[in-house]
DONUFI-214717 format. One record per atom (N, C-alpha, C): residue number from 0; atom name; x negated, y, z negated. Coordinates in steps of 0.02 Angstrom, whole numbers, padded with zeros to 5 digits. Each point is the difference from the previous one (the first is absolute). Example, Ala and Ser with C-alpha at 12.3 -4.5 7.8 and 13.67 -1.06 7.14 Angstrom:
<nodes>
+-----+------+--------+--------+--------+
!  nr ! atom !      X !      Y !      Z !
+-----+------+--------+--------+--------+
!   0 !    N ! -00660 ! -00284 ! -00390 !
!   0 !   CA !  00045 !  00059 !  00000 !
!   0 !    C ! -00045 !  00060 !  00000 !
!   1 !    N !  00018 !  00053 !  00036 !
!   1 !   CA ! -00042 !  00059 ! -00003 !
!   1 !    C !  00039 !  00055 ! -00037 !
+-----+------+--------+--------+--------+
</nodes>
This chain:
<nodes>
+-----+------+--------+--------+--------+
!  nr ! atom !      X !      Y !      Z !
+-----+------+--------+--------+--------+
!   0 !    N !  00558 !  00538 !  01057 !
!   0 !   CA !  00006 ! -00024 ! -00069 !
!   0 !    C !  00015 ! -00075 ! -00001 !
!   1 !    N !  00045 ! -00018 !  00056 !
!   1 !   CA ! -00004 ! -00085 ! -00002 !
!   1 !    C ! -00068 ! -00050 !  00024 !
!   2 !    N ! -00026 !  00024 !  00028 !
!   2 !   CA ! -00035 ! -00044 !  00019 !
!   2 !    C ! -00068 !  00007 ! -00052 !
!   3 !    N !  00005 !  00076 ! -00043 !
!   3 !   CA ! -00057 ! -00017 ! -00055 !
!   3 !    C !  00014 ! -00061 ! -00048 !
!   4 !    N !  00061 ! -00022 ! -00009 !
!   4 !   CA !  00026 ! -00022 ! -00058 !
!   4 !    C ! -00006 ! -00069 !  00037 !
!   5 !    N !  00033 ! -00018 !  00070 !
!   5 !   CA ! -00007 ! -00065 !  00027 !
!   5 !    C ! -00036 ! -00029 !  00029 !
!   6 !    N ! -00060 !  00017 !  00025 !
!   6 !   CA ! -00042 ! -00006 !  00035 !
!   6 !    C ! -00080 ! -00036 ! -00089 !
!   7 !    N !  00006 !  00040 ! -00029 !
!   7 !   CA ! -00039 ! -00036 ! -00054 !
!   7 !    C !  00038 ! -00059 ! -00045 !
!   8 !    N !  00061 ! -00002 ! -00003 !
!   8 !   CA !  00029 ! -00024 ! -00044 !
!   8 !    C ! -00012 ! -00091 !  00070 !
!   9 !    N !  00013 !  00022 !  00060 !
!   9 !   CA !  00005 ! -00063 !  00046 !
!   9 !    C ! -00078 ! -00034 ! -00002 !
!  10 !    N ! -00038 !  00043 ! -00001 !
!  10 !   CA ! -00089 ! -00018 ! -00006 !
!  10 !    C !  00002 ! -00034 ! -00072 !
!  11 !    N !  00036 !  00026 ! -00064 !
!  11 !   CA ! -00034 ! -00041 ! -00054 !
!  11 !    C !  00049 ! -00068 !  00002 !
!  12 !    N !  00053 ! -00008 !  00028 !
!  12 !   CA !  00037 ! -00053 ! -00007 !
!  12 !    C ! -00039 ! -00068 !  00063 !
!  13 !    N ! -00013 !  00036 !  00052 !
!  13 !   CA ! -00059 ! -00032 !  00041 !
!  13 !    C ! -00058 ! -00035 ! -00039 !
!  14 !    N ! -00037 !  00028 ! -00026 !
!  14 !   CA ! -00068 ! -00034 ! -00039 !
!  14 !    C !  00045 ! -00033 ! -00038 !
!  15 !    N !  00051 !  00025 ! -00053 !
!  15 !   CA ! -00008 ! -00054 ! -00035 !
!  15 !    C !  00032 ! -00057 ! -00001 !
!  16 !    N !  00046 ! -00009 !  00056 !
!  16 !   CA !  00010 ! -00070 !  00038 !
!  16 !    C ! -00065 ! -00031 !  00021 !
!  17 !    N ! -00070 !  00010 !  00034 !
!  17 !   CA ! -00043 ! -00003 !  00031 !
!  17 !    C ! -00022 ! -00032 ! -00077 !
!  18 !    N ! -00028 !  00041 ! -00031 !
!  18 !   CA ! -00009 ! -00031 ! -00079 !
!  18 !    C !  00029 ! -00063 ! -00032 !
!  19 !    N !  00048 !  00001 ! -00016 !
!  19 !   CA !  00046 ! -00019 ! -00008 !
!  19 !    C ! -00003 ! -00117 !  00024 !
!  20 !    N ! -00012 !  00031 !  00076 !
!  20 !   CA ! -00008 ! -00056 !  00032 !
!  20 !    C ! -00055 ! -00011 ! -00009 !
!  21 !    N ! -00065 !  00036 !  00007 !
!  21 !   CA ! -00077 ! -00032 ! -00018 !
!  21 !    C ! -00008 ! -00029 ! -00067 !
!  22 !    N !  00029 !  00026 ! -00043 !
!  22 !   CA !  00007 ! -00015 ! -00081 !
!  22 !    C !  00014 ! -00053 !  00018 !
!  23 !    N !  00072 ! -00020 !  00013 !
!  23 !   CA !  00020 ! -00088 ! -00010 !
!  23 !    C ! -00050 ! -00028 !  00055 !
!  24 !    N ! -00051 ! -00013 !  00030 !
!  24 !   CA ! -00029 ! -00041 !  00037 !
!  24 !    C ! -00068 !  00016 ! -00041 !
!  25 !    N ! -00009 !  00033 ! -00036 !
!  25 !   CA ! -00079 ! -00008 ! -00040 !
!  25 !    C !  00025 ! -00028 ! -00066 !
!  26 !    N !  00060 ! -00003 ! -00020 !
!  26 !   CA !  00027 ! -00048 ! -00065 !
!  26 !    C ! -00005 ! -00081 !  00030 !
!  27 !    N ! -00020 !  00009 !  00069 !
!  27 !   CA !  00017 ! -00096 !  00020 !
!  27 !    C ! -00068 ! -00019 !  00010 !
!  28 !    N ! -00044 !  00070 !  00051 !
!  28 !   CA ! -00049 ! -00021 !  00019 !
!  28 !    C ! -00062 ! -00024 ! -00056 !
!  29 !    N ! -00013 !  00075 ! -00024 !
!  29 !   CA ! -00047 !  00021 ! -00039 !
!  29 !    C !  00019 !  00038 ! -00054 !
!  30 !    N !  00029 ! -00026 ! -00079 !
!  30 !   CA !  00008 !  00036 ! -00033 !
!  30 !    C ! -00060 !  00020 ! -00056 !
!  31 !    N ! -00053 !  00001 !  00022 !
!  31 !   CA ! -00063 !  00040 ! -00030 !
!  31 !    C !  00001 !  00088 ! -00010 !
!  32 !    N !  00033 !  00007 !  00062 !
!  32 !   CA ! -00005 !  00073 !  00012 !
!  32 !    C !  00043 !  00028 ! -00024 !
!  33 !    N !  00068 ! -00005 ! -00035 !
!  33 !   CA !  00050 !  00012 !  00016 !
!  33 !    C ! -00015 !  00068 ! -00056 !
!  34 !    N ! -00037 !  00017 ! -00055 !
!  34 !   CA ! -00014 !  00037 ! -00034 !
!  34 !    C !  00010 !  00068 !  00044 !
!  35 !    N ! -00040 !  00021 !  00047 !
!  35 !   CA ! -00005 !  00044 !  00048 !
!  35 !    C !  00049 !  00011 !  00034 !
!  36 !    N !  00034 ! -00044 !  00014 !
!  36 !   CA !  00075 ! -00010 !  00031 !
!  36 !    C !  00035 !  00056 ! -00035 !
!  37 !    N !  00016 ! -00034 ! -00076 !
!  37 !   CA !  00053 !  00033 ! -00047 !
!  37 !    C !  00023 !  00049 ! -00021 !
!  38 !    N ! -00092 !  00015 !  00006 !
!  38 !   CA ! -00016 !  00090 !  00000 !
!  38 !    C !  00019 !  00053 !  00066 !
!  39 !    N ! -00004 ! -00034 !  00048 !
!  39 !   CA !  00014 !  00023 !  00079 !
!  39 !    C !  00087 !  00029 ! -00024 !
!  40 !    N !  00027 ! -00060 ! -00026 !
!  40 !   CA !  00093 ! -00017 ! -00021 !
!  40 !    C !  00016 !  00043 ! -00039 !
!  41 !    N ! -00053 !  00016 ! -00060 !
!  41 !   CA ! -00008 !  00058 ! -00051 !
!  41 !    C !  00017 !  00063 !  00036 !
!  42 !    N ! -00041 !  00015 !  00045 !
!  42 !   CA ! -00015 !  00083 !  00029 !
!  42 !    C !  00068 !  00003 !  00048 !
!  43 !    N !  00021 ! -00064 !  00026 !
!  43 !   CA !  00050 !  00016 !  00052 !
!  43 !    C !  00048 !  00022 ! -00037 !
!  44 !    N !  00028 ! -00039 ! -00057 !
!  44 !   CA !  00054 !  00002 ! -00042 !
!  44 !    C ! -00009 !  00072 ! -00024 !
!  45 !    N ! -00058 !  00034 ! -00016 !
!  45 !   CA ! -00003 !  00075 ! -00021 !
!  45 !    C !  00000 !  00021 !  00047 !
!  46 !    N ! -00015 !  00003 !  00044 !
!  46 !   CA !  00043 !  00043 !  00074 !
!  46 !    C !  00067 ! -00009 ! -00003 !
!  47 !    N !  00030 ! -00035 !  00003 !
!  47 !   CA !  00067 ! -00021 ! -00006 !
!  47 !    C !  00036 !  00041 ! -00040 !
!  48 !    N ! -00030 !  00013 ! -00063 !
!  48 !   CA !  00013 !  00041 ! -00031 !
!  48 !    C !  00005 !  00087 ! -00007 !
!  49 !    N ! -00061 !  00006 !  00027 !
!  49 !   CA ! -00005 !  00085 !  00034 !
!  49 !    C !  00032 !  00004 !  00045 !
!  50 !    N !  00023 ! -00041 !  00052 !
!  50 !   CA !  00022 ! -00003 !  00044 !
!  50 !    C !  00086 !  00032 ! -00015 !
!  51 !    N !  00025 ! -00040 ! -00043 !
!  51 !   CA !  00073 !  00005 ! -00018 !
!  51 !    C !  00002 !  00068 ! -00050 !
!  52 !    N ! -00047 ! -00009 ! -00046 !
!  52 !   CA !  00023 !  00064 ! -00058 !
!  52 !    C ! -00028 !  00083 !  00018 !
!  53 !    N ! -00066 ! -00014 !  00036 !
!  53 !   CA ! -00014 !  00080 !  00021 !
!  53 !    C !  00053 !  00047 !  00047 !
!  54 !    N !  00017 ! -00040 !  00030 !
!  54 !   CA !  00026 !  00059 !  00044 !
!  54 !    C !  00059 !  00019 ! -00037 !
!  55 !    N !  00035 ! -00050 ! -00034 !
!  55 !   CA !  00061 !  00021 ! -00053 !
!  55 !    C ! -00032 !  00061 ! -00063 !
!  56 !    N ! -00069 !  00005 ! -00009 !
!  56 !   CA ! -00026 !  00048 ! -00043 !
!  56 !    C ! -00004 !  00040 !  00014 !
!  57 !    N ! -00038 !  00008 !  00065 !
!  57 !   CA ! -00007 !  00055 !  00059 !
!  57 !    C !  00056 !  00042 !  00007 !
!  58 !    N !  00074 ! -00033 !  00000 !
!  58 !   CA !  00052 !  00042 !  00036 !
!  58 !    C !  00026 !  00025 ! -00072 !
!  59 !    N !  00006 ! -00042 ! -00059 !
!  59 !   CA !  00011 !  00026 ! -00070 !
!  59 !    C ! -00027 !  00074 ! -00002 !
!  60 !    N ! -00077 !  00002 !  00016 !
!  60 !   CA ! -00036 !  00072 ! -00035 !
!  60 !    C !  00004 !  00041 !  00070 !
!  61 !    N !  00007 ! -00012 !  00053 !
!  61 !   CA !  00019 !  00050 !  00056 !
!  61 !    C !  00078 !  00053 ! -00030 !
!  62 !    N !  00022 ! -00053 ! -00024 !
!  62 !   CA !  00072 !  00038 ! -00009 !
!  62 !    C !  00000 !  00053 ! -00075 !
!  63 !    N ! -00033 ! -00033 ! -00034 !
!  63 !   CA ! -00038 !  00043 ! -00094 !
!  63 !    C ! -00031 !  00067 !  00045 !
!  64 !    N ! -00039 ! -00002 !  00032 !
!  64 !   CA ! -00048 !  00048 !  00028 !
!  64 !    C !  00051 !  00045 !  00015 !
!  65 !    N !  00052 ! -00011 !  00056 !
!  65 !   CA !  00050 !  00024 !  00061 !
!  65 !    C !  00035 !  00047 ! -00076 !
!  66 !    N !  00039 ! -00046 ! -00068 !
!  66 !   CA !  00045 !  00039 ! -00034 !
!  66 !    C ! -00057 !  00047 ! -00029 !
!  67 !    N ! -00024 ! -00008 ! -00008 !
!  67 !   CA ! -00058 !  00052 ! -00056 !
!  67 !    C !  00015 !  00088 !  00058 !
!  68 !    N ! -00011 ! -00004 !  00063 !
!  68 !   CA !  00006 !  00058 !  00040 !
!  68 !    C !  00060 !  00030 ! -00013 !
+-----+------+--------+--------+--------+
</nodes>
């Protein structure tokens, strides 16, 4: 059970340092693109999000299910 929870949570904090850093060097280099960028920043940030609130939903309705028996 730990390593489901830490093992993805260490991968999305990975990219989005990786991100993170490519973003500020295409704001210096080339900011033409950055449209595509933002959206990349968009989807991460909604991972970010499933990331934190599902499994808190998940364990909410595991336990609804569990009292209903």
């Amino acid at each position: 059970m730990f390593l489901t929870g830490v093992v993805p949570g260490l991968a999305l904090l990975f990219f989005s340092i990786i991100y993170f850093g490519y973003f500020l060097i295409q704001i210096f280099v080339n900011s033409s693109r950055l449209l595509i960028l933002m959206f990349i920043g968009f989807l991460l940030g909604l991972t970010w999000l499933l990331f934190m609130h599902v499994p808190y939903f998940l364990i909410r309705l595991m336990l609804r299910l569990r009292r209903r028996r």
